[in-house]
N, C-alpha and C positions, 0 to 999 in steps of 0.2 A: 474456465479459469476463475480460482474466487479471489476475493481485494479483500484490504482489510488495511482499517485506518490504524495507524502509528498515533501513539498518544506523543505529545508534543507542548509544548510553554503555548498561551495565548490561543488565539482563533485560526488555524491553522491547518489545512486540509491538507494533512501527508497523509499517502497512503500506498500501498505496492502491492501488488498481482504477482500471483504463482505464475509463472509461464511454463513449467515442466518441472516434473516431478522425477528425482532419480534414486536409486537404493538407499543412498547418502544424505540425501535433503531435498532443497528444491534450488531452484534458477530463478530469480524474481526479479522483478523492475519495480525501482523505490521510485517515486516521484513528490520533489517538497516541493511547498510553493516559497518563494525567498522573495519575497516583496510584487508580487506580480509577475515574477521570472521563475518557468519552473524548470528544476535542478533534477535530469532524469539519468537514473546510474541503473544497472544491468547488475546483478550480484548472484553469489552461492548462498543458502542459510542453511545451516545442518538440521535435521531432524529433532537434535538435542534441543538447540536455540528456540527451531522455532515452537516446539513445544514446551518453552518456558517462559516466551514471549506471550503466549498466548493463556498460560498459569495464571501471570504477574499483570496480566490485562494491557501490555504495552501493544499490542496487535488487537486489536476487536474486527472478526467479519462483518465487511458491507456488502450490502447489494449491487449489481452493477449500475443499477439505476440511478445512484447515488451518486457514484463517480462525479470529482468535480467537472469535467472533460464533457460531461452528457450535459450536467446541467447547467455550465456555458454555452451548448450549443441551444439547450429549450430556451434563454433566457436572450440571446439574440435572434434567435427565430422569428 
């Protein structure tokens, strides 16, 4: 599965995972962070989209290492 952070106002680690891939686009989970509260939605993205999101640079791939969810957990360890 690849991630890939959402550009966004301020310091702000959104970012959403492919979860399956279909003829049509893909199935992804968005997850923002809203003050310490994160806000996780399930979505469709067409092919079109996400190939223009990623044109326009509002999508940039991460690594999973990177994920905020990892590096919460190295950082309470």
């Amino acid at each position: 599965m690849k991630s890939y952070s959402l550009k966004s106002l301020g310091n702000k680690n959104d970012y959403m995972t492919i979860l399956k891939e279909t003829d049509d686009g893909y199935v992804i989970k968005i997850v923002r962070d809203l003050d310490g509260y994160e806000d996780v939605k399930t979505d469709f993205l067409s092919r079109e989209l996400f190939e223009s999101c990623i044109r326009t640079g509002y999508l940039t791939e991460i690594t999973e290492t990177l994920l905020p969810e990892t590096v919460k957990i190295a950082v309470n360890a």
